[in-house]
C-alpha positions as CSV (number, residue, x, y, z in Angstrom):
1,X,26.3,-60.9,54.4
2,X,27.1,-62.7,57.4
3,X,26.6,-65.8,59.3
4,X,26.4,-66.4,63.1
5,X,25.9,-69.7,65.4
6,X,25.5,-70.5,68.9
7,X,25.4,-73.4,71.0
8,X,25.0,-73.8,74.9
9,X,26.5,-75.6,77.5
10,X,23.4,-78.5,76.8
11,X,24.7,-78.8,73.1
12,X,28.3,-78.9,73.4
13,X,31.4,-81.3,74.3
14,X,33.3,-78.6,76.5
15,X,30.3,-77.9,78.6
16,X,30.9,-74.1,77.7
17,X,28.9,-72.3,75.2
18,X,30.3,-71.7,71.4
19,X,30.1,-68.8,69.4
20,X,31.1,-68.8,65.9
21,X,30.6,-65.5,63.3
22,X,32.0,-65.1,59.5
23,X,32.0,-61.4,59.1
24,X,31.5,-60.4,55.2
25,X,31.7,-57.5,54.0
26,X,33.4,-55.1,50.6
27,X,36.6,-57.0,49.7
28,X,38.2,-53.9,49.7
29,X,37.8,-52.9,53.3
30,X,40.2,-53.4,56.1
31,X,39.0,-54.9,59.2
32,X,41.1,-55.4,62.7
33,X,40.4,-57.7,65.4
34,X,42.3,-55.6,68.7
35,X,41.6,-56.1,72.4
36,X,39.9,-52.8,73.5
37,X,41.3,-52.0,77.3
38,X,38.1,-50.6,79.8
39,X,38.2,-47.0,79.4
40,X,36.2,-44.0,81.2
41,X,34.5,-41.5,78.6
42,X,33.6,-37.9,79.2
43,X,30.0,-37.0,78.8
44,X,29.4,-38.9,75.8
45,X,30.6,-41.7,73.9
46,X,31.7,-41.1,69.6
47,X,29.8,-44.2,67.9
48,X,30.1,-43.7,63.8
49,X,27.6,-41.5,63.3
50,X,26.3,-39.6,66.4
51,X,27.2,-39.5,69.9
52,X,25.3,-40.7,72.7
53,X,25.4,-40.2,76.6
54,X,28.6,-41.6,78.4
55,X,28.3,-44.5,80.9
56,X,29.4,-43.0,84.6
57,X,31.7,-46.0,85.0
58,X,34.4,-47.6,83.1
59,X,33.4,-49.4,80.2
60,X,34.2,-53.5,79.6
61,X,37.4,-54.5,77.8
62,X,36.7,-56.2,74.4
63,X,38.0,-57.9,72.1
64,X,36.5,-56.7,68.8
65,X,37.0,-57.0,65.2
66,X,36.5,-53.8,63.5
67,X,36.1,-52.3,59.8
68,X,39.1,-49.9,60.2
69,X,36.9,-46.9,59.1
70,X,33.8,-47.2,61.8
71,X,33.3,-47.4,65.5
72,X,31.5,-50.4,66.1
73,X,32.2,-54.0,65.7
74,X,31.2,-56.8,63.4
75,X,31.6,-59.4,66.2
76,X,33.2,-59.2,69.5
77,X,33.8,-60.8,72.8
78,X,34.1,-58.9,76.4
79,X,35.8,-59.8,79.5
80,X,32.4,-60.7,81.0
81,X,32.5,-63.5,78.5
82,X,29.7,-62.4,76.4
83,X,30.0,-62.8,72.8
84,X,27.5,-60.4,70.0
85,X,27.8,-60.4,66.3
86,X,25.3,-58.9,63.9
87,X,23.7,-59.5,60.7
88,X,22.3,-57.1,57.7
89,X,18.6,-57.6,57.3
90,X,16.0,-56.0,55.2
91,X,12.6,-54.8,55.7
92,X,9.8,-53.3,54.4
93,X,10.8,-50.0,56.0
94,X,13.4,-48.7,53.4
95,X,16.7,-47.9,55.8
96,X,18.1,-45.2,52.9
97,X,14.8,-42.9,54.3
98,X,15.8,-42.8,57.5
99,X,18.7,-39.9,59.0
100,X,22.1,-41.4,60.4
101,X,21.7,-42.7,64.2
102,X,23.3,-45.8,65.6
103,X,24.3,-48.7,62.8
104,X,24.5,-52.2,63.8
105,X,27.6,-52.8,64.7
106,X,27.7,-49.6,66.7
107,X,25.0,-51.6,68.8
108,X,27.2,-54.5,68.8
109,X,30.4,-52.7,70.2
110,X,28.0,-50.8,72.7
111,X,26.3,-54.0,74.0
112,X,29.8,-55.6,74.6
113,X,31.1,-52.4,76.3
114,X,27.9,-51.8,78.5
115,X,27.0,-54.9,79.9
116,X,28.0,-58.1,82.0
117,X,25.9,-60.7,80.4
118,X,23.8,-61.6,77.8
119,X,20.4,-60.5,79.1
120,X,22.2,-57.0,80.4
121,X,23.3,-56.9,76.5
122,X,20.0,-57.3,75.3
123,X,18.8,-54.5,77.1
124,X,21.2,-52.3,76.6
125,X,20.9,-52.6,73.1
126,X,17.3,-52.4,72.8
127,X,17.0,-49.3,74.8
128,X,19.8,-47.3,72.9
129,X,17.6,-48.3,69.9
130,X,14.3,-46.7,71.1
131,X,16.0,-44.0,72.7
132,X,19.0,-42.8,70.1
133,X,17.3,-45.4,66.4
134,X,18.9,-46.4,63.7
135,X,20.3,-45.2,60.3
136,X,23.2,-44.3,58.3
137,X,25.9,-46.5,56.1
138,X,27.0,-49.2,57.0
139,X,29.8,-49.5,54.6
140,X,32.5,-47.0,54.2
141,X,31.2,-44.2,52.1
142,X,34.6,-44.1,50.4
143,X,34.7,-47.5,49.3
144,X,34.2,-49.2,46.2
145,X,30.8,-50.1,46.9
146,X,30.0,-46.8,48.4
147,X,27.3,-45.7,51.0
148,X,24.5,-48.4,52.2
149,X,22.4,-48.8,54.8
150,X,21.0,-51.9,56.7
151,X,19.2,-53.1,59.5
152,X,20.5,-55.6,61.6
153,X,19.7,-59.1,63.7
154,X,22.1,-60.2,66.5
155,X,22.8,-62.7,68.1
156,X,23.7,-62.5,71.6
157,X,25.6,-64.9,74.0
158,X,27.3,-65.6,77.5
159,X,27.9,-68.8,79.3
160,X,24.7,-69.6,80.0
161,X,22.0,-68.1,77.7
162,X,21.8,-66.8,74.4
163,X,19.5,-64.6,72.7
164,X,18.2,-63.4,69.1
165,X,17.5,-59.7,68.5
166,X,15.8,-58.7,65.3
167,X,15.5,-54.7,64.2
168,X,13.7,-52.7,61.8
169,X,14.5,-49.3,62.6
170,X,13.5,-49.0,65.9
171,X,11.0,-51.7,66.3
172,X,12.5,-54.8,67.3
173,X,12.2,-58.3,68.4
174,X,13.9,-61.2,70.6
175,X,13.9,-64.6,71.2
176,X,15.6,-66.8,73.7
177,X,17.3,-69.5,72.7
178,X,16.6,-72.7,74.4
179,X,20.1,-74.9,73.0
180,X,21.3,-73.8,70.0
181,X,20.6,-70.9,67.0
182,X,22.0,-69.9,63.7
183,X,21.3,-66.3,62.1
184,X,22.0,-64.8,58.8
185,X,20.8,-62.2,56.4
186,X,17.0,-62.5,57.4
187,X,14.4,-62.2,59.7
188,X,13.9,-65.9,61.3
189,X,11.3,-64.4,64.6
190,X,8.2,-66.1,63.2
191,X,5.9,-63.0,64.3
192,X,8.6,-60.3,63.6
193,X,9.3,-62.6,59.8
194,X,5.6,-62.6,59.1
195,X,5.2,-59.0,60.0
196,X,8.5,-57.4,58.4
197,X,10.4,-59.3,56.0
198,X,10.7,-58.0,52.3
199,X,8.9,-59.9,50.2
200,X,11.1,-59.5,47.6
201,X,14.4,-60.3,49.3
202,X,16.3,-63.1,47.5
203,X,16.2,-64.9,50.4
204,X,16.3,-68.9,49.2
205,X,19.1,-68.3,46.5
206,X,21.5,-65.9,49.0
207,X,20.4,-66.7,52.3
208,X,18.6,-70.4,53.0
209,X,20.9,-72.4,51.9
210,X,23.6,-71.4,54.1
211,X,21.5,-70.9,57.1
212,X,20.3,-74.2,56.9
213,X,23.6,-75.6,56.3
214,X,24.6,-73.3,59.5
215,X,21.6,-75.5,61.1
216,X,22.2,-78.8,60.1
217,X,25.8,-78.2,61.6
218,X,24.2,-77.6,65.0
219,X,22.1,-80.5,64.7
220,X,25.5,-82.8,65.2
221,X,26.2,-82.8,68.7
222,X,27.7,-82.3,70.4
223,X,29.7,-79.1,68.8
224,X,32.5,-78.3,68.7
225,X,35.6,-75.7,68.0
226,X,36.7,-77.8,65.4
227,X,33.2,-78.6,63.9
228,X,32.4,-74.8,63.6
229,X,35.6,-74.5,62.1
230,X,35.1,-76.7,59.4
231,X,32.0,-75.3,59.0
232,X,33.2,-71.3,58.4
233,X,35.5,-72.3,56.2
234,X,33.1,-74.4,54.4
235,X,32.0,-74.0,50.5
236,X,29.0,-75.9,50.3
237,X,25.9,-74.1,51.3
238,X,25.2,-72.0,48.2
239,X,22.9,-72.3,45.2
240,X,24.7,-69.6,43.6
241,X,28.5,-70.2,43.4
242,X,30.6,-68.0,45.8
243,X,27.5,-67.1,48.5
244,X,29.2,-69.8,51.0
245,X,28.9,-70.0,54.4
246,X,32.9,-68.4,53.6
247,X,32.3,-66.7,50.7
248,X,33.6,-65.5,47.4
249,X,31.0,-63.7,45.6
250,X,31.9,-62.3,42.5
251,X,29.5,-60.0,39.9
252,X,28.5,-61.1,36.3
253,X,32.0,-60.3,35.1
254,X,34.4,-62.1,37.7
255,X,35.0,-58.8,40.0
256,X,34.7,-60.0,43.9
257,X,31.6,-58.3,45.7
258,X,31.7,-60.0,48.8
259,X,33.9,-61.5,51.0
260,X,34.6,-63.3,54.0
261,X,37.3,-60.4,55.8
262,X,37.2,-61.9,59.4
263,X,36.1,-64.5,61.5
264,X,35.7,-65.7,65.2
265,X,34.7,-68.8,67.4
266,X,34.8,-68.1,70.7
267,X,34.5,-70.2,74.0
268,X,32.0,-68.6,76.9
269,X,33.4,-70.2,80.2
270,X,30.9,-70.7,83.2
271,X,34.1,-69.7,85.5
272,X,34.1,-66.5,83.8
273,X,36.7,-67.2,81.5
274,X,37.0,-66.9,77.8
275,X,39.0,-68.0,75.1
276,X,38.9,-66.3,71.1
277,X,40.0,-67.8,67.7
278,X,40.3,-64.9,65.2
279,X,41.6,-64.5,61.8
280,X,41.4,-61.6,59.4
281,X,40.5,-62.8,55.6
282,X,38.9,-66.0,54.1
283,X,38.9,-69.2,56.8
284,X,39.7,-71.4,53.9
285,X,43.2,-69.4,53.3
286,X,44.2,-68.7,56.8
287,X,44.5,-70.0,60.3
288,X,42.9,-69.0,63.6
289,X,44.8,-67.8,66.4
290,X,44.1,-68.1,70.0
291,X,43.7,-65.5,72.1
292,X,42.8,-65.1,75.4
293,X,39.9,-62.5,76.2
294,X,41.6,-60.0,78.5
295,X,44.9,-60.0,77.4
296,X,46.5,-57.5,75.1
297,X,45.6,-58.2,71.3
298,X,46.3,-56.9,67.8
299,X,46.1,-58.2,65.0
300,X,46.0,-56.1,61.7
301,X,44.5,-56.3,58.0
């Protein structure tokens, strides 16, 4: 579970885009937000489950927050000032049937590190997935929840356009979005919904209400930090108690499922620029801290 929003410069008080992710995931897994220095790989770059062919350049500093035990990222910014995070999604095309390849947040991490703007993302991303597919966990297969697998939609941003990338396996689909755009854990690409969702996907107990509370936030301009904010740390989008916008999602007998375990807003300059607000756990229980994209960063689960 997860949920994403954007807004461009047309939709906001700054006149600089805004990114905002809540990043949940096992509540027993340890996630870090560090600022990842531009590095040069040999021959091929180590994602979590397979290795693909090295850029010949040096890649793009990031900063990402990452579940301790992959490679990729749940959300991240890069010194280009583009901004992805990802979602899990389901399809009719069972992801358990298909070998391990790249995961989501592989895709997320390799978009950030590859490219220089949102549309360069996109790209990057799309042809890694025809090329390399997807497949494999994404949850640490020595967790408490064990071993699943996913696809994934994105969302992808930089100071002046934003778009939505939905996956099922290798197919995929994107949109551009014209002011602003909210994701979660479905399909929302009207041909790509209509041809792939699962029907059976409890999507209007687990998923509606807090994308459309994730809209309705939008809607209020203009946006702001502080409005997306208030709105990650927010309790009152769910028709089943604890599946918040910052959630707390417990099984039949109390024990904690799901979990908010990170969460960013960041600020896409036009002048290139970038500022970050990151925290590690629930947004209702802790405080974001600022960071500037570019400088050394570290903070630790």
């Amino acid at each position: 579970m997860c949920d994403t929003l954007v807004a461009l410069p047309v939709a906001t008080a700054s006149g600089a885009t805004l990114f905002a992710k809540n990043s949940d995931r096992p509540p027993d897994e340890a996630q870090d937000v560090r600022w990842f220095a531009p590095r040069l790989d040999h021959g091929v770059t180590r994602a979590t489950h397979i290795e693909v062919p090295a850029l010949d350049r040096p890649t793009r500093g990031c900063l990402l927050s990452v579940p301790r035990w992959c490679w990729g990222a749940e959300h991240g910014v890069n010194d280009a000032g583009v901004a992805i995070g990802n979602e899990a999604i389901y399809t009719t095309l069972d992801p358990r049937t298909v070998p391990p390849a790249l995961m989501g947040m592989d895709l997320v991490r390799l978009g950030l590190e590859r490219a220089a703007s949102a549309r360069e993302s996109l790209d990057v991303m799309t042809g890694l997935l025809e090329r390399h597919g997807q497949g494999g966990t994404g949850h640490d297969p020595a967790g408490r929840t064990g071993a699943k697998a996913y696809w994934s939609s994105f969302l992808v941003a930089d100071a002046t356009e934003a778009f939505v990338l939905e996956t099922s396996g290798r197919k995929w689909a994107a949109e551009q979005v014209t002011d602003t755009r909210a994701i979660s854990n479905r399909t929302t690409i009207a041909a790509f919904d209509a041809e792939h969702r699962h029907p059976r996907q409890p999507v209007a107990q687990l998923v509606d209400p807090r994308l459309l509370a994730s809209q309705e936030v939008l809607a209020r301009r203009p946006v702001t930090v502080e409005t997306l904010a208030d709105h990650l740390r927010s309790h009152d989008s769910c028709a089943l108690d604890g599946w918040s916008v910052c959630m707390h999602a417990t099984d039949d007998a109390g024990v904690a499922v799901e979990d908010t375990t990170a969460s960013m807003i960041a600020e896409l300059r036009p002048d290139g620029s970038s500022i970050a607000w990151v925290l590690l756990g629930h947004p209702c229980r802790h405080d974001y801290v600022e960071v500037r994209v570019g400088e050394p960063f570290e903070l630790l689960a």
